[in-house]
N, C-alpha and C positions, 0 to 999 in steps of 0.2 A: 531930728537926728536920724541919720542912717548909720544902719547896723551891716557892715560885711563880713561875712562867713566865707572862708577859705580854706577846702580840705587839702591835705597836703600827708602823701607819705615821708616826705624829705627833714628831716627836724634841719639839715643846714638852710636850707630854702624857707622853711616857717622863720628859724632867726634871722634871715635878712629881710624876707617881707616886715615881722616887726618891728624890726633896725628902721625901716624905712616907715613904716607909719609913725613911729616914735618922732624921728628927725621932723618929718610933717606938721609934729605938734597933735597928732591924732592918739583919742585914749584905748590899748592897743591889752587885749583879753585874752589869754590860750586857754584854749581847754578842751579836753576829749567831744565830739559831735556824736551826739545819737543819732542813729539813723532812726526815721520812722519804721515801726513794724505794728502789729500786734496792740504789743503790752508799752510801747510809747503813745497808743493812741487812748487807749482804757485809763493809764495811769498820768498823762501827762509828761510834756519832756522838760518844764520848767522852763521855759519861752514859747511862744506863738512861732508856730512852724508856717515857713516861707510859703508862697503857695508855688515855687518852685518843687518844692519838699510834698506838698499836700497831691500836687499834681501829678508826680512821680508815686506816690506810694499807689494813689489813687488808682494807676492804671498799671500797677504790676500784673506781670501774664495776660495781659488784653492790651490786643493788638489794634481797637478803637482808639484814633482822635480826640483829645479832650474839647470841650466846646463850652463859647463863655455863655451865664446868665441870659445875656440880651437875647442872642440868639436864639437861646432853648424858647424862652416865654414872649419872644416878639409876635406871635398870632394873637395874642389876648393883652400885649400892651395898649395897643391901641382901643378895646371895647370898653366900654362904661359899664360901672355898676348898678 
């Protein structure tokens, strides 16, 4: 299953995107979006935050590149234990 998230100030625009998911036969959810801060992260936001979302909160005020996994620990992927 995939989940899409679409913020939208326009409420005529959210009801024709769901007009259109509807017609598609897609099961079609509105509801206010928390943004990450703080106290979404301490208390939870009631779903698994996107890692578009994690990666955004992540680098509020720093002005650094995020960078994945691989990259950080690729000098010690390759040594044995």
């Amino acid at each position: 299953m995939t989940t899409l998230i679409i913020k939208s100030n326009s409420d005529k625009k959210t009801h024709l995107i769901m007009q259109l998911a509807e017609e598609l036969g897609l099961s079609v959810r509105a509801g206010e979006f928390e943004e990450l801060d703080v106290n979404a992260m301490v208390k939870g936001i009631g779903r698994k935050a996107t890692d578009e979302e994690l990666m955004d909160y992540l680098s509020k005020g720093n002005d650094a590149k995020p960078f994945d996994l691989e990259s950080a620990f690729s000098k010690y992927s390759n040594k044995k234990l």
